[in-house]
N, C-alpha and C positions, 0 to 999 in steps of 0.2 A: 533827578528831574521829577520834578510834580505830575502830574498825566492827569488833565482837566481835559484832554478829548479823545474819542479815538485816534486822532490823527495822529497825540502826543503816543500813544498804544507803541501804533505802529513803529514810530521812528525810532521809540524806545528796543523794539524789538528789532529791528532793523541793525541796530548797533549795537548788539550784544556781539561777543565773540564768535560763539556757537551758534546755528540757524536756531530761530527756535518753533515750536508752536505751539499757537494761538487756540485757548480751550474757552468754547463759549456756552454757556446754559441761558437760554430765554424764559425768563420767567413771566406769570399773570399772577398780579395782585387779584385776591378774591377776599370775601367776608369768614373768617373762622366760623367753623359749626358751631351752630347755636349762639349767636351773638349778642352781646346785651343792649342797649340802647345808645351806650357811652361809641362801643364799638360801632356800629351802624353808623351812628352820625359820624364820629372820624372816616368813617368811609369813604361813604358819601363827598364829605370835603377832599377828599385825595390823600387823605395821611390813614395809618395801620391797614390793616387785613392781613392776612397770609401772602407768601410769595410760593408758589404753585410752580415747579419747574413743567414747560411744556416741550420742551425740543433742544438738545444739546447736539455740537457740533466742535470739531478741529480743523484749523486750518494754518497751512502755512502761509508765512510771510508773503509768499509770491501767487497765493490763491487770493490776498485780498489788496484790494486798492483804495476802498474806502466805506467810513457805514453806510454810506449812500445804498454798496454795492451788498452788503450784508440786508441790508435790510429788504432790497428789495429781492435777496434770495429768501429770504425767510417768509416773505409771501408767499413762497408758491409751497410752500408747505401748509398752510392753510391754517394756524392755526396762532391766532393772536397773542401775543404778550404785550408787555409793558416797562417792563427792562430786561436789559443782558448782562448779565454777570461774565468777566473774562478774567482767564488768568493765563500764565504761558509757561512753559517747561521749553528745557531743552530737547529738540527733536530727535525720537530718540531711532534706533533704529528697527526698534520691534513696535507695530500697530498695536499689540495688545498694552502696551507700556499706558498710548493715550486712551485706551480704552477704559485701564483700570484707574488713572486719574479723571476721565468724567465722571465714572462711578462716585467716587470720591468726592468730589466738586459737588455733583448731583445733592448726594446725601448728605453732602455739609451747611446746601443751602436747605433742604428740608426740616433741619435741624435747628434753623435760624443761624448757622456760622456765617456772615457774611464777611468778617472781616479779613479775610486771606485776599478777599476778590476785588476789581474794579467795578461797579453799577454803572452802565450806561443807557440813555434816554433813546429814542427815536434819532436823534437830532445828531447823538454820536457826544452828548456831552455827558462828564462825569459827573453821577450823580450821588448825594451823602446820603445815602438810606441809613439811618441810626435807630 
């Protein structure tokens, strides 16, 4: 199955064998230190910069109902982004299990790995960050 939304996420995850859960990092795009003119102006138009993790989170299946609902949980942590990276594991039965894969997640995306993850917009659609 293709996953062009969160909704397709879900359903995806819904129908796995195993419950699973849902590992999400919220990043903000910002300008790299010390920028050069080329970089700026991509900016500015909405393509490069850095992706800046500001707040990760796990949830299971039956904690979420839609990005609607994610999103407007992650207001009240006050601190904006611009995508969310999700990936899922099988739910495991030890809490430090998803703790040490956000670490992981975290660090992968600090690094630039994006490609393990799904990018999603505000809106809950998947996005091609390349």
């Amino acid at each position: 199955m293709t996953i062009a939304t969160f909704s397709d996420l879900l359903q995806e995850a819904r129908q796995q064998a195993k419950p699973q859960r849902l590992l999400f990092v919220f990043v903000h795009a910002e300008l790299p230190d010390f920028p050069d003119a080329e970089q700026r102006r991509r900016f500015e138009q909405g393509e490069g910069g850095v992706l800046v993790p500001v707040v990760c989170v796990d949830k299971s299946i039956d904690e979420l109902s839609s990005m609607a609902a994610l999103v407007e949980e992650s207001r009240r942590t006050g601190f904006e982004w611009d995508l969310v990276f999700a990936a899922a594991m099988d739910d495991p039965a030890d809490d430090a299990d998803v703790e040490r894969q956000l670490q992981r997640m975290t660090e992968s995306l600090q690094m630039g790995n994006i490609t393990s993850f799904i990018a999603f917009d505000h809106q809950g659609d998947a996005v091609n960050v390349g």
